[in-house]
N, C-alpha and C positions, 0 to 999 in steps of 0.2 A: 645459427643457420649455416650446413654446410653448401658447398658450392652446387650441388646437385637439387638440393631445395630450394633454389632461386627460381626455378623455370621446373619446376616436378612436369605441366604438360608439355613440354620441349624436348625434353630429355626423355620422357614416359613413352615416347614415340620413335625418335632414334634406331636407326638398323646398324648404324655405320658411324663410329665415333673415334676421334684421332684428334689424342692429346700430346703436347709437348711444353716441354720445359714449364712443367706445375711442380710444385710443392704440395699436396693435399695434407688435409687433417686426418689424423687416424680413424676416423667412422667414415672417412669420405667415400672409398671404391665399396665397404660394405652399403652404405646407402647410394651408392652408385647400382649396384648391382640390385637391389630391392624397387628400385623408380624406375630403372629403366627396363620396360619388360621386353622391347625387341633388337636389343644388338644382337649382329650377327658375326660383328668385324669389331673390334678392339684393339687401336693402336697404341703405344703408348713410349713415347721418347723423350729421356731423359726427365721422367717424372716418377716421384716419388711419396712416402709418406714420413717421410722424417729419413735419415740415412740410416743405411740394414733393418729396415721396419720389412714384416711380413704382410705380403700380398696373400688372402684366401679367393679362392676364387669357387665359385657357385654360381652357376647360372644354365637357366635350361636352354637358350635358346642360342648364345655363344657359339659360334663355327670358326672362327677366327680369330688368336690369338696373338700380337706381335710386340714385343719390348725390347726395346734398342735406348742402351745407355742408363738403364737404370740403376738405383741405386740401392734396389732390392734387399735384402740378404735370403729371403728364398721366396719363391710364387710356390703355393701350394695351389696346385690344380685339385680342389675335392671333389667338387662334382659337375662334371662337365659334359652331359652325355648326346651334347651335338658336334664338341671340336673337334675340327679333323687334320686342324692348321695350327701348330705351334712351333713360332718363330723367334728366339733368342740370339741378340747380338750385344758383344758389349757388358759385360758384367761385372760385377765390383767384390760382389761377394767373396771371401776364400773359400765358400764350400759349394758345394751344388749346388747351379740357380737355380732350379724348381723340382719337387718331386710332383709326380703322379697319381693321383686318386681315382675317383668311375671318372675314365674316358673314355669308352668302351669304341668308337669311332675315328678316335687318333688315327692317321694317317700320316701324315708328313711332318717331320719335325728337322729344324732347322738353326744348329747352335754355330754362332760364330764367336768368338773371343780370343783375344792376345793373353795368353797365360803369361801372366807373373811371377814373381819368386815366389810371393807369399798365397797363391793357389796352390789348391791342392790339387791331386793327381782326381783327372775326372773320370769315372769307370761307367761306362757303359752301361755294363749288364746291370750296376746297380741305378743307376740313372733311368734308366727306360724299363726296366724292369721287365716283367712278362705283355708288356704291349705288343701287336702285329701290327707296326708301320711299315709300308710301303714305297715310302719313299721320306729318305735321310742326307742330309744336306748337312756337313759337318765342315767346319773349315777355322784350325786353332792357331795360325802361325805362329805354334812353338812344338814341343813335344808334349804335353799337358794330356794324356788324354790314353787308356789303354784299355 
């Protein structure tokens, strides 16, 4: 039983959900995402699904995005066509923390991180791709970033 099947009417009804310092199992955030049909906000700090496990992300109703301190190796945003909020702090990864799939409503996106040796150089253009956000909130304190 994963953690989301404990309470499916609890969670089946959720707009608004802010986890931290979890561990999940690898089917967790997909049967997260298939129970909960009305998050709108997704926080998520310092929670993971094993260390550099890939987050997919899918969901229709999704406006709100935020992970701080994860331990990621990449969130695939595949199909997300109500986010407009994506909010990255804190990442472990050495490659790019998330690529881009349908988020056809992206608007504000928001990467903060202490680059390290062993990051790599994070490119923009390739990072955000052909998106039209509006408003970009970048903040790397190192040089990490062109």
């Amino acid at each position: 039983m994963s953690f989301f099947d404990s309470c499916p009417n609890t969670f089946g009804c959720l707009a608004r959900l802010t986890l931290e310092n979890l561990r999940l199992g690898e089917s967790a955030f997909p049967k997260f995402f298939s129970i909960c049909k009305q998050p709108e906000f997704l926080f998520l700090h310092n929670c993971d699904m094993g260390i550099q496990s890939l987050l997919e992300v899918e969901h229709p109703q999704l406006s709100e995005l935020v992970i701080a301190s994860g331990c990621f190796k990449r969130v695939h945003l595949k199909w997300a066509p109500k986010l407009t909020i994506l909010k990255f702090s804190i990442f472990r990864s050495k490659d790019d923390p998330f690529c881009l799939g349908y988020v056809p409503l992206l608007q504000t996106v928001s990467i903060i991180n202490t680059a390290l040796s062993w990051h790599k150089m994070l490119k923009l253009s390739e990072l955000l791709g052909k998106t039209a956000i509006s408003n970009l909130h970048l903040n790397f304190r190192s040089e990490k970033v062109s």
